[in-house]
C-alpha positions in Angstrom: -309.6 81.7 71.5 -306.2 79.8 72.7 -304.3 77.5 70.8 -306.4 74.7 69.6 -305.2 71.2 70.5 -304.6 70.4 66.1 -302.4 73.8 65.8 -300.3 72.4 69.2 -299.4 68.9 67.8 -298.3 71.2 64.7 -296.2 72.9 66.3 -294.7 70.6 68.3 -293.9 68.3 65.3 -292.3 71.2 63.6 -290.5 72.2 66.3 -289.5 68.3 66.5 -288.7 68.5 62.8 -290.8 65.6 62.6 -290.9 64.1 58.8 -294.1 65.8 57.4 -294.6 68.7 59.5 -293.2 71.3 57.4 -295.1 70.4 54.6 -298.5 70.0 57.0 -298.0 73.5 58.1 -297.5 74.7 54.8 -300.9 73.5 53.6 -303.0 74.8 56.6 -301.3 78.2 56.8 -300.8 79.1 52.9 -304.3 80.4 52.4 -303.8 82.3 55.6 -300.5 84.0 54.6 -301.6 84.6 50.8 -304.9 86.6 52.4 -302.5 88.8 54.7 -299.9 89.9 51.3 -303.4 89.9 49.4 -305.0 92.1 52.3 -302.2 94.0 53.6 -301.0 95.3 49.4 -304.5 96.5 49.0 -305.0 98.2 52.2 -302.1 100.5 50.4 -303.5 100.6 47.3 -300.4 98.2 45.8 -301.1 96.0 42.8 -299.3 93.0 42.8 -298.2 90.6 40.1 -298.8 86.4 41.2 -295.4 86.2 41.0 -294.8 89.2 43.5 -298.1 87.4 45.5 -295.5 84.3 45.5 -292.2 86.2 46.7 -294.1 87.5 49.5 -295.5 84.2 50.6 -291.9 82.9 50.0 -290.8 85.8 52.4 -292.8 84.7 55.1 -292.5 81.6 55.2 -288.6 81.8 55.4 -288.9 84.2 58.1 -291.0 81.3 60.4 -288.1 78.7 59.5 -285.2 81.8 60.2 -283.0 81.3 62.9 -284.1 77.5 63.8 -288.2 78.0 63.9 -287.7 81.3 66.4 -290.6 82.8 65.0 -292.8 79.4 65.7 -290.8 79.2 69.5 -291.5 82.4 70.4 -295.3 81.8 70.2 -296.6 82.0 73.5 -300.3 80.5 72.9 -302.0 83.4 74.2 -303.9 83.7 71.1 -304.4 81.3 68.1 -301.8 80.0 66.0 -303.1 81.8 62.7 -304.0 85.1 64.5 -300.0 85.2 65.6 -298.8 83.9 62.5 -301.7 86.7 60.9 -299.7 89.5 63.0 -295.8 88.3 62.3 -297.1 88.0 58.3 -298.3 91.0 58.1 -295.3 92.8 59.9 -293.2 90.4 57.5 -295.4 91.7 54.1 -295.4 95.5 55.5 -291.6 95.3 55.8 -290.5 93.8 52.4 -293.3 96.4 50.6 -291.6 99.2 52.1 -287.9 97.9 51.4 -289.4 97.1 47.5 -290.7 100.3 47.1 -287.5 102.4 48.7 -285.2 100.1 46.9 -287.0 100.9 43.6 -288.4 97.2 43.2 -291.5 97.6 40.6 -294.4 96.2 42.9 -296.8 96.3 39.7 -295.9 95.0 36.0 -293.8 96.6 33.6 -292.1 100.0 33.9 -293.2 102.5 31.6 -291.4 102.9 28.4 -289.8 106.5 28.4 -286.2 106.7 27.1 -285.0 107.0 30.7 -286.4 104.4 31.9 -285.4 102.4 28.7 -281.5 103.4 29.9 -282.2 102.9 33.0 -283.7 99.3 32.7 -280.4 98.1 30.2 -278.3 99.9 32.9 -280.3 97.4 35.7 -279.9 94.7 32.9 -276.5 94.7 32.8 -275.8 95.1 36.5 -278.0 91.8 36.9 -276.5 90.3 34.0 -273.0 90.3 35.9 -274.4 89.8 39.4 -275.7 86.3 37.4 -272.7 85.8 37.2 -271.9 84.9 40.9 -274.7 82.6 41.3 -274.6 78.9 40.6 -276.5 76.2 39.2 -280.5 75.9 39.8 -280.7 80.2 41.7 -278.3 81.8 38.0 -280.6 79.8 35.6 -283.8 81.4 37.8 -282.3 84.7 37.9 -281.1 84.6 34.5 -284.8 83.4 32.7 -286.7 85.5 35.1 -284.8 88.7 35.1 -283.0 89.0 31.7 -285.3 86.8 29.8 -288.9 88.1 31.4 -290.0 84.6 31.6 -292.3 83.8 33.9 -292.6 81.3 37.2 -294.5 78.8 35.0 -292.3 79.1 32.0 -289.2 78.7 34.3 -290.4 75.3 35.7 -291.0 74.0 32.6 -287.8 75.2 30.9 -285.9 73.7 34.3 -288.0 71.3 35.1 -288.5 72.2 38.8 -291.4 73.0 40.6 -293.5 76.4 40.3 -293.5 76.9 44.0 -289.9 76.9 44.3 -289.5 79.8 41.9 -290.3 82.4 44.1 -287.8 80.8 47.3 -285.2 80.7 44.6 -285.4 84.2 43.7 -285.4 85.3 47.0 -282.3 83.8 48.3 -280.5 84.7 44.8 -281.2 88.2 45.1 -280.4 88.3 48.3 -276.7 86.7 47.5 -276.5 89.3 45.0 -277.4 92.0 47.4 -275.1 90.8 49.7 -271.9 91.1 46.7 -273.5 94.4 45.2 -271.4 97.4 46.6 -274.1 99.7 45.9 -276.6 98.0 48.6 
């Protein structure tokens, strides 16, 4: 099946940056790009959190918008829209798993509660704490509630009174900012 007449027009008025189209592909392709992290973590036997569900979505997504659209103009509508969006998704999901797991990311709930781990995580606590510190506005309060106060995405919108969806985005580019000043990454 090639590129249906509906996905096209999409495309085009993204591509266009048309006033809408963003938000128009969102809705169609969410469900989509939740079944691939969904999918692709328990084809490897990874349990995820909602809010991990929600980073990865975020992760996606930002790679289609990266670099002007360049995921979105690459497409060459040999296939389907949502069976190449299915493939870049997945390579997307399979990619930020494996950088989580060999950066020592938790990609389930809490850690366990051994003493090293207890050092470990006040060590990690206060390396975020200062790394907080670089941020500004909206991405340090995020960081700050969701990292050093365990709150969680829903708690955070209400405290902030910004949107649950954004919470995961926000995250995202923080940490990477704080990546990006950490010397030890």
């Amino acid at each position: 099946m090639g590129l249906t007449e509906i996905d096209r027009n999409l495309l085009l008025r993204c591509l266009g940056r048309k006033e809408g189209a963003w938000e128009d592909f969102v809705d169609r392709f969410l469900g989509l790009v939740v079944h691939v992290v969904n999918h692709t973590s328990s084809s490897r036997s990874i349990t995820l959190s909602q809010e991990d569900v929600d980073d990865l979505c975020a992760e996606i997504f930002l790679a289609f918008v990266q670099n002007d659209f360049a995921v979105l103009r690459h497409f060459r509508g040999q296939s389907s829209l949502a069976t190449y969006l299915t493939v870049v998704a997945r390579r997307v999901c399979v990619k930020e798993l494996l950088r989580r797991s060999t950066a020592g990311v938790p990609a389930t709930g809490p850690e366990p509660t051994s003493s090293e781990n207890h050092e470990e995580r006040i060590s990690n606590r206060e390396e975020v704490a200062r790394l907080v510190q670089t941020l500004n506005g909206p991405e340090r309060e995020v960081v700050r509630l969701y990292h050093l106060e365990q709150k969680s995405y829903s708690e955070i919108a209400q405290e902030l009174g910004i949107p649950e969806n954004s919470i995961g985005p926000t995250l995202s580019r923080a940490r990477e900012k704080m990546r990006s000043l950490d010397p030890a990454s």
